[in-house]
C-alpha positions in Angstrom: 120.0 74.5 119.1 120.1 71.3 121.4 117.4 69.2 119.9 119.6 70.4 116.6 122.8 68.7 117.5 121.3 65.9 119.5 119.5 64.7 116.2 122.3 65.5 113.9 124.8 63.4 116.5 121.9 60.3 115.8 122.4 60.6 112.3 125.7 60.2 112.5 125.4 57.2 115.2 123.1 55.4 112.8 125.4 55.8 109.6 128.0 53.2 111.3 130.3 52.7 109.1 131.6 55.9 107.2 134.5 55.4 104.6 137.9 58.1 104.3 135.9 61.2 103.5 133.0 60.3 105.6 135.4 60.2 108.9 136.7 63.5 107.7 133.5 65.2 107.7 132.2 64.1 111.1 135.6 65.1 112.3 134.7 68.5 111.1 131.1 68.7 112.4 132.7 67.6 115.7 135.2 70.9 115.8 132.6 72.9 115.1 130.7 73.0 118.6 132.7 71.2 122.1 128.7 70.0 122.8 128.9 67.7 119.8 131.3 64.7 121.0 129.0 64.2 124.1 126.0 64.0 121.9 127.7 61.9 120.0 128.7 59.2 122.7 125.2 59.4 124.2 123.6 58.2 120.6 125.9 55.3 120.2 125.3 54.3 123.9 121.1 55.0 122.7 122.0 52.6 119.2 123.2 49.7 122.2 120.0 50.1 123.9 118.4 49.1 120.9 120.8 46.3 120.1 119.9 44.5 123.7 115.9 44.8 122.6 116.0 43.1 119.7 118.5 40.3 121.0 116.1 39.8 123.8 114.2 37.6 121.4 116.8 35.1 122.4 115.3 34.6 125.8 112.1 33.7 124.5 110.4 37.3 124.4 107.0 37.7 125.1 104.3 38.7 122.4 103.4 42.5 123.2 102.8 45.4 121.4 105.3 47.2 119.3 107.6 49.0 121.6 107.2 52.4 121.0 110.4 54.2 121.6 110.2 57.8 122.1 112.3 59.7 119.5 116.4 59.4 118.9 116.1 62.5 121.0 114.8 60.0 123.8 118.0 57.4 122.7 120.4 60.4 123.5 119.0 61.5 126.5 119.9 58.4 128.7 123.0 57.3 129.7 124.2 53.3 130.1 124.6 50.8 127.6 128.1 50.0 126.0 129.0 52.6 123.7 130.1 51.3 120.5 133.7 51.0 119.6 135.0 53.4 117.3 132.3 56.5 117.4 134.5 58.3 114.7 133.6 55.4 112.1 130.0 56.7 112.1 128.1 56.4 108.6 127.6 57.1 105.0 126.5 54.3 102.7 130.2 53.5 102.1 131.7 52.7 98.5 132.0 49.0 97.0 128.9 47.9 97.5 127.5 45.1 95.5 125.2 45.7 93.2 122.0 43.0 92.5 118.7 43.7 90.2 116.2 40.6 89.2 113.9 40.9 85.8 110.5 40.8 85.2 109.9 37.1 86.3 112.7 36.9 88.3 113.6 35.1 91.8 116.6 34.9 93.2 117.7 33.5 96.7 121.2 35.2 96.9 123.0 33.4 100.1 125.5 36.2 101.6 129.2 35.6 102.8 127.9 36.7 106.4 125.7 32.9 106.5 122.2 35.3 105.8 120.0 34.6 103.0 118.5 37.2 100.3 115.6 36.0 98.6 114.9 38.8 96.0 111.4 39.5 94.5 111.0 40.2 90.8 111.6 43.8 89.4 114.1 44.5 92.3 117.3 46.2 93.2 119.7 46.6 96.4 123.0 47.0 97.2 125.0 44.9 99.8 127.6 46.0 101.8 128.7 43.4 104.4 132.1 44.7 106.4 133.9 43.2 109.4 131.3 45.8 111.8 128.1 46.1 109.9 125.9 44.8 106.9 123.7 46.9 105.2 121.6 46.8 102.5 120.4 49.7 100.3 117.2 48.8 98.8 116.2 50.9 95.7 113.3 49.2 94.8 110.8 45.8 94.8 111.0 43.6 97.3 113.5 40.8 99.6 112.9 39.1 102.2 116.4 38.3 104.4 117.3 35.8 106.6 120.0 37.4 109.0 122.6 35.1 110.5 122.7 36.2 114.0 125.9 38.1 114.9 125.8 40.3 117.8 129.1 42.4 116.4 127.8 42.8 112.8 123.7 44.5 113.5 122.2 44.3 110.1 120.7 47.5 108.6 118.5 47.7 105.5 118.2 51.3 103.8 114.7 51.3 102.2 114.5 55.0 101.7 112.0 56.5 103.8 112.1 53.6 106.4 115.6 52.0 108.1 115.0 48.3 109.9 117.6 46.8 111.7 118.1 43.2 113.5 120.7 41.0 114.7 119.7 38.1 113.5 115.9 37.2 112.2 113.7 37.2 109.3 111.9 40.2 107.5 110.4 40.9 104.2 110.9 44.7 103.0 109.3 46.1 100.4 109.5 49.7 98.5 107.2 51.3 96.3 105.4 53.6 94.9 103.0 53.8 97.7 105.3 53.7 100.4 107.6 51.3 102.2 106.5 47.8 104.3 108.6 46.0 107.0 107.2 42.8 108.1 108.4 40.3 110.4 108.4 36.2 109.9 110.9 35.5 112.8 112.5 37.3 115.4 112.7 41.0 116.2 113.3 44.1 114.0 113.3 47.4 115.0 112.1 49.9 112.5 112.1 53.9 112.1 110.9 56.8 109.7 114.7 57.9 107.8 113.7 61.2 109.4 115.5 61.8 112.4 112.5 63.0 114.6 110.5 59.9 113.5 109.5 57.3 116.2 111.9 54.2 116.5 109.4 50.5 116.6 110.1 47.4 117.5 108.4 44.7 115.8 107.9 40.6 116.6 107.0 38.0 114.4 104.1 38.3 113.1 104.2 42.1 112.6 104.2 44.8 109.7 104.8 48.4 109.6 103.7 50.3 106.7 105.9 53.8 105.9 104.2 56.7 103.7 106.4 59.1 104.6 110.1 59.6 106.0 109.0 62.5 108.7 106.1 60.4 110.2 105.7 57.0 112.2 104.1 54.1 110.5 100.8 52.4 110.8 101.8 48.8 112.9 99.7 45.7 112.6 99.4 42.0 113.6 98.9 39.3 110.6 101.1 36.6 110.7 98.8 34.5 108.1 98.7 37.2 105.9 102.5 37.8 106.1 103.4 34.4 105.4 100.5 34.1 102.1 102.2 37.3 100.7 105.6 35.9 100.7 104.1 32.6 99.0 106.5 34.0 96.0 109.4 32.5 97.5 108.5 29.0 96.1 107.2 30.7 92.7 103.4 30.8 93.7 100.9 32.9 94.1 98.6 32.6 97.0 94.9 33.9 97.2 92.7 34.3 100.2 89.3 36.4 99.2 91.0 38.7 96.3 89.3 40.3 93.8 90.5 39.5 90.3 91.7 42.2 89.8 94.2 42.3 92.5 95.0 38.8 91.1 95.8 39.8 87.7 97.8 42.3 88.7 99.9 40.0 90.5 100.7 37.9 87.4 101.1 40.9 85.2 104.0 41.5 87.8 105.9 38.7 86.8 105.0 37.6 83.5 105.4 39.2 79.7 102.4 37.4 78.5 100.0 40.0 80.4 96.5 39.0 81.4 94.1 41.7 80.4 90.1 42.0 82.1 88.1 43.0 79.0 85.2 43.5 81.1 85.5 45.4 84.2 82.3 43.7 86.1 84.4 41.1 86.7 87.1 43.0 88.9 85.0 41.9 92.2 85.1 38.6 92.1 86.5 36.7 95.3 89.4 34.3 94.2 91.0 31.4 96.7 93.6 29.5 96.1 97.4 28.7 95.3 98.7 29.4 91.6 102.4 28.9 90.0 103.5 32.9 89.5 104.8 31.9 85.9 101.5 30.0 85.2 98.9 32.8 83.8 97.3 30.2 81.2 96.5 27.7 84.1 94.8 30.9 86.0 92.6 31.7 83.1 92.2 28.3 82.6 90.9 27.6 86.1 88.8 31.2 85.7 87.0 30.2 82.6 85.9 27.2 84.4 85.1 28.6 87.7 83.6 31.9 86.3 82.2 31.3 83.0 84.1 33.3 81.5 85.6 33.6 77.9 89.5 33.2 77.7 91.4 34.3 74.5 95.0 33.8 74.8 97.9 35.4 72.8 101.9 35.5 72.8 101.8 38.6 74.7 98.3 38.6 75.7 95.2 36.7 77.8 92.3 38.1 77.3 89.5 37.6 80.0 85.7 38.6 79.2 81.8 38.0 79.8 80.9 35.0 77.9 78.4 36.6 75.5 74.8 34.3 75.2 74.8 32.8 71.7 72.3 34.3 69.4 68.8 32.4 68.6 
C-alpha cells in the first residue's frame, strides 16, 4: 500500500501544472489517506534532484554513461533538494493548449514565445502549452526536434506517449511512432523515463538516444552522435544516406512527397546508397539511381517507377 501511494504521489509531482479541476482532485486524493501529503513533498523534492542533473551540463559535465536512476520510488525515498513551490498545482495536461500539425511535405521551424525553437517534421502533431512555471509539449505523432531556451524556473516537458523527456535548456529530437518512441540528444542534457510510473528515470548527454517500446519498461540507450545529426539532415530539407539500402531510402521520400517512388523489382532493395539528396527532389534520386545502378526509371504525376533494365532482344 506504500509503494501504491508513493508512485501515485510521483504522478502527481510530474503533472506540474494542473488547471481548476485538476487541483480539486489531488485535494481529494490528499484527504483520502494523512500519508499522502508527505509522499507528496518528498516527490517534488525527488523532481529537484533531477532538475540539478540536468543543469549540471552547465559546468561542463563530463561524458559518462546514462545515469541510471533507480525508480520514482528511489526520487521519493530521499530527502533534500528544494521542494517546488506550490505542490497543490501538480499536473494534468491543462486546457488551452496550442494546437500545430505539418502535411505531407511539410517543415516547419515554429520559434516559441519562451525564446525555444520547434522544428517540426512532416506528417506531425503536438500541442504547446508554455505557462509562467512550465512548458510542455504533447506530442501526438511524427517527429520535432526543440531547441529549449534555458530557464531554470520553467523545466520543459515533452509528452510523447509512452516516453516523458524533460530539460532545462538543450536540444533534442523526439520522435513517435508506430514502433515505438526515440529521444535523442544534439546538445545538453535530457532526462528521460517510461510514462509508467515504475519505469526507470535516464539521463542522456549529447550524443545519446533512447528508444521506448513500451510505457512499463526502460528503454534501450545508445551512443551515435553521427548518426543523430545525419537523421535530423531534414531540418535543411535533405536527406542524408550513409550505407542504406534503397529501400530504406525510398521510403524516406515516399514520406514527404505525393509523387511516390515505387521499386518494381525487389532485388534491388539491398543496394547500399551514400549520399546527400533534397527531401522534395525524388526525380533527381532516380535520376542519380538510373545512372549509378543501371537501372530503368519511368516517371509519372503521382508515380516513379524504378526496375531492372531488361537486356534488349537480338
Amino acid at each position: 500500500m506504500h509503494d501504491r501511494i508513493e508512485e501515485e504521489a510521483a504522478d502527481w509531482a510530474v503533472r506540474h501544472p494542473l488547471d481548476s479541476d485538476g487541483r480539486a482532485r489531488l485535494d481529494d486524493w490528499l484527504a483520502q489517506d494523512p500519508r499522502r501529503r508527505g509522499a507528496l513533498l518528498r516527490a517534488m523534492a525527488g523532481l529537484s534532484a533531477i532538475e540539478c542533473a540536468l543543469v549540471a551540463e552547465d559546468a561542463a559535465m563530463p561524458p559518462a554513461r546514462p545515469a541510471r536512476l533507480p525508480t520514482r520510488r528511489w526520487m521519493l525515498a530521499g530527502g533534500g533538494g528544494a521542494i517546488a513551490a506550490g505542490v497543490a498545482a501538480a499536473i494534468g495536461w491543462p486546457r488551452g493548449s496550442r494546437y500545430v500539425a505539418t502535411a505531407r511535405g511539410e517543415i516547419r521551424r515554429l520559434p516559441l514565445e519562451d525564446g525555444s525553437i520547434a522544428t517540426i517534421n512532416t506528417n506531425s502533431e503536438l500541442r504547446i502549452r508554455l505557462d509562467s512555471d512550465s512548458r510542455r509539449i504533447e506530442l501526438e505523432q511524427g517527429q520535432a526536434w526543440f531547441q529549449v531556451a534555458k530557464d531554470r524556473t520553467r523545466p520543459f516537458l515533452v509528452d510523447a506517449g509512452i516516453a516523458q523527456a524533460r530539460a532545462v535548456g538543450t536540444a533534442f529530437s523526439v520522435i513517435r511512432g508506430g514502433d515505438g518512441v526515440q529521444v535523442a540528444v544534439t546538445e545538453g542534457a535530457v532526462a528521460v523515463w517510461p510514462s509508467d510510473s515504475s519505469g526507470m528515470m535516464t539521463i542522456l548527454q549529447a550524443g545519446q538516444f533512447a528508444n521506448f517500446r513500451s510505457a512499463a519498461a526502460g528503454p534501450v540507450i545508445g551512443s551515435a552522435p553521427e548518426d543523430i545529426e545525419r537523421a535530423l539532415a531534414w531540418r535543411n530539407g535533405e536527406i542524408s544516406l550513409e550505407n542504406e539500402s534503397l529501400a530504406e531510402a525510398i521510403a524516406q521520400f515516399n514520406r514527404y512527397n505525393r509523387q511516390q517512388m515505387v521499386l518494381a523489382d525487389p532485388g534491388l532493395a539491398d543496394e547500399r546508397l551514400v549520399g546527400l539528396f533534397k527531401i522534395d527532389k525524388p526525380a533527381d534520386f532516380a535520376a542519380m539511381l538510373a545512372a549509378s545502378l543501371d537501372v530503368e526509371v519511368t516517371a509519372g504525376p503521382t508515380e516513379i517507377r524504378i526496375a531492372r533494365k531488361t537486356a534488349a532482344p537480338r
